[in-house]
N, C-alpha and C positions, 0 to 999 in steps of 0.2 A: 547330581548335586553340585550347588556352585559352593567351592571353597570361600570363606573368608578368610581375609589376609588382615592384616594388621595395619591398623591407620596411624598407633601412637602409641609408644611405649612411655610408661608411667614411673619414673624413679619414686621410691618412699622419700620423705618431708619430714624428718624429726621434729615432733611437735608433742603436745603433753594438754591431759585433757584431763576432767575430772576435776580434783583435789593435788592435780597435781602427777596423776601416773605417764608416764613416757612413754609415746608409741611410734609407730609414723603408721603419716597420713596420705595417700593417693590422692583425695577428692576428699571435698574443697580445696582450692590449693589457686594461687593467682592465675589467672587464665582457662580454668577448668573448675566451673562451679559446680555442677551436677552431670551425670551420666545418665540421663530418662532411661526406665523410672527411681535411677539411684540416688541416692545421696552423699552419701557418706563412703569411705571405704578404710579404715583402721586396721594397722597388724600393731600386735602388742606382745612385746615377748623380753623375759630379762629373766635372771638368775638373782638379780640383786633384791631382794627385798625393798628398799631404797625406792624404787622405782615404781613398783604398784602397790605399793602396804596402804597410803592413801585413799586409795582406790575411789568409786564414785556417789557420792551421797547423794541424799533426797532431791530428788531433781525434775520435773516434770516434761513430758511431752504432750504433742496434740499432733495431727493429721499425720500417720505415717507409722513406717516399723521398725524397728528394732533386731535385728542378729546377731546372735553372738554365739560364734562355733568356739570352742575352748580345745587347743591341744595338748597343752598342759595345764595343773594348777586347778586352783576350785575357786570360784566364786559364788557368794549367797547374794541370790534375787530376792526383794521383799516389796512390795506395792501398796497402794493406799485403798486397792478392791481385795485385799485380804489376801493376794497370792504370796509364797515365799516356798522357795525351793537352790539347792545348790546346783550350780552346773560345772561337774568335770570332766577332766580329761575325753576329749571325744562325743562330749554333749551337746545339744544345739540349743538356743532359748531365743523362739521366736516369738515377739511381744509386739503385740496391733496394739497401740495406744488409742487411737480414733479420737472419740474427744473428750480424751485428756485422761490423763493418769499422772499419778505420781510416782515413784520406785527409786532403790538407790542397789547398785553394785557392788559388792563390799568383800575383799580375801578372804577366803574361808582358810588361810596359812597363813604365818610369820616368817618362813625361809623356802628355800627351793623354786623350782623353775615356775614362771607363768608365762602362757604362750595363749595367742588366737587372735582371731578377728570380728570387728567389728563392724555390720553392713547396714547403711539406712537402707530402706524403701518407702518409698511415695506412695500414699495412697489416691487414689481417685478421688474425683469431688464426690459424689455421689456416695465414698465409703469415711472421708475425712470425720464424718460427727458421729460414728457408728460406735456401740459401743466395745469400750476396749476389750483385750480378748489374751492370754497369757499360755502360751506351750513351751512347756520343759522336756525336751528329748532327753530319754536316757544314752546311753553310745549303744547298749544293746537293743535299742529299740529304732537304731537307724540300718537300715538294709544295706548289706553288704552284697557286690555283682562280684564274683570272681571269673573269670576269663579262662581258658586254656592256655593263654601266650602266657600268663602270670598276671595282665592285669587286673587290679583292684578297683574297685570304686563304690566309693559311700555316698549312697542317695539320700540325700537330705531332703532336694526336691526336685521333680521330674520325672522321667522315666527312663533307666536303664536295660535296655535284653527283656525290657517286658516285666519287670521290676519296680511297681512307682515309691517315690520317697518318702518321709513320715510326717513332712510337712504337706498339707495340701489345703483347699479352700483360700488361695491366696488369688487376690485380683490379678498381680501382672503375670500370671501364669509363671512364675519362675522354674529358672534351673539353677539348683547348686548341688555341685559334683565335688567329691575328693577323689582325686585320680593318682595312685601309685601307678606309674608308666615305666616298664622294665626297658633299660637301654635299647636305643635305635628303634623303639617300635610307635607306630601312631596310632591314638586315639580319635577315632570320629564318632560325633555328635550333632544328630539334627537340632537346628536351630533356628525357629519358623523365621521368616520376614517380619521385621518389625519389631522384633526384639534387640535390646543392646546386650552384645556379649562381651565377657570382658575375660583372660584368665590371668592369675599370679599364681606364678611360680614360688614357692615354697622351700623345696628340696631341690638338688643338683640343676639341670636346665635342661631348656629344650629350644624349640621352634617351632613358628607357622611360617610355612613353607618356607623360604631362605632365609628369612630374617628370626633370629635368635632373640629367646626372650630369658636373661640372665636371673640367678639366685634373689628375690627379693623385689621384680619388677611387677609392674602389671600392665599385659598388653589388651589395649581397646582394639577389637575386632571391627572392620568392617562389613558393609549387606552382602548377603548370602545366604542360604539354607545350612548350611553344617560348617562346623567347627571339626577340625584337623590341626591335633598338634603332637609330634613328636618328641620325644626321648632324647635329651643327649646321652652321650657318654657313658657317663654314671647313674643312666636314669632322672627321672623328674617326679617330683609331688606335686600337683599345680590344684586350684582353685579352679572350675569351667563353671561363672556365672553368667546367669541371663535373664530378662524379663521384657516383659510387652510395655511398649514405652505409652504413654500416655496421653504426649504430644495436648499438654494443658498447662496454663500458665502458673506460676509458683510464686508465692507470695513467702518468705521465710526470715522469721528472728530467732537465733540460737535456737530452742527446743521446738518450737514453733514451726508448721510448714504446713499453710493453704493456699486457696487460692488467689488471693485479694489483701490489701493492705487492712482493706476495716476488718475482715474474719482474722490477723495479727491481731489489732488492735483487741478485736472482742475476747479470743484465747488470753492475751494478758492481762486483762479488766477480769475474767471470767476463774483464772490464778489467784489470782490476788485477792478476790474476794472468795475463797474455799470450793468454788463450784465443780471443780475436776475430783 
């Protein structure tokens, strides 16, 4: 297996989205538009009420998905195809907009901790107008792999020891992993050619191969088959995503992401006049 190593480490970007909630942001960010087939990459986490009570109102998408792992805190999903569902502590809500939804994010608390992330994904030309599609994981409905060495890992999507995850049917083939990693030990993970991987770190640190990827970073892997990353110290909690890139052009205004500036133009004519 050829190790990947790490092309770019990603500091968080305090930035604030929605109504106003406070996150930081990886990607978008100056100099690093996208990650094929990603988009987006958000951690949001506070104790202060202040900072996500806001939360995100009716807002629309078109060509693309939607992720949102929740490690604290409860937020109510609600859409304009009739879905609505809460997502806590440990739940995933994986949301194919395709073309066009409406939905708004909204606290399901007045105080206490909220925590997690936020992941776009790109959809293909061929899936962009398809119709949207809404999955609420419960936490006990995502597969847990436990290890003999102690490690842990929650399969959200891919496959673990022969374990696949509860998201599935997604075009870029993705992987998302929660990997508790007991000190000094590594995690490896095949991860075909062609896919972009990325991991953040979460909990204490770790490394890919010599180079150290610190509490709150995210490191962009480069080509290889498997992903190896090690435990510091105190252990690591890290994030191991990945997807089949798509290598297709991208056309994108705020909620907006196809391929071509007129398919922008139509998605916003297509808003405006009630048709999503």
């Amino acid at each position: 297996m050829a190790e990947r190593a790490i092309l770019h480490i990603l500091p968080p970007q305090p930035s604030s989205d929605g109504a106003g909630v406070k996150l930081d942001r990886y990607f978008p960010v100056p100099g690093i538009v996208a990650l094929d087939p990603f988009l987006m990459l958000d951690a949001f986490g506070s104790e202060s009420a202040t900072d996500y009570i806001a939360g995100f109102p009716s807002h629309p998408h078109r060509g693309f998905e939607t992720v949102t792992y929740m490690l604290a805190g409860r937020m109510r999903h609600r859409d304009n195809a009739g879905n609505e569902g809460v997502l806590g502590p440990g739940g995933v809500q994986w949301m194919t907009a395709g073309r066009g939804i409406v939905h708004e994010e909204m606290p399901e608390q007045e105080e206490g901790e909220m925590r997690g992330f936020q992941l776009w994904v790109n959809l293909p030309a061929r899936d962009k107008m398809r119709a949207p599609r809404y999955q609420n994981i419960e936490p006990e409905d995502i597969p847990e792999v436990t290890r003999p060495d102690g490690t842990k890992v929650r399969v959200i999507a891919g496959t673990v020891d022969g374990v696949a995850g509860a998201v599935t049917e997604i075009a870029v083939a993705p992987v998302y992993l929660d990997v508790a990693l007991p000190a000094g030990l590594t995690f490896r993970h095949g991860v075909p050619e062609g896919h972009t991987a990325l991991v953040q770190v979460f909990q204490g640190s770790a490394r890919v191969g010599s180079q150290p990827i610190a509490r709150g970073e995210l490191a962009l892997l480069g080509d290889g088959d498997e992903a190896a990353v090690t435990a510091g110290p105190e252990g690591a909690r890290f994030l191991l995503i990945a997807g089949q890139r798509l290598n297709e052009p991208v056309a994108r205004y705020g909620p907006f992401v196809m391929n071509t500036k007129e398919e922008i133009m139509q998605a916003i004519a297509d808003f405006q006049s009630g048709r999503f």
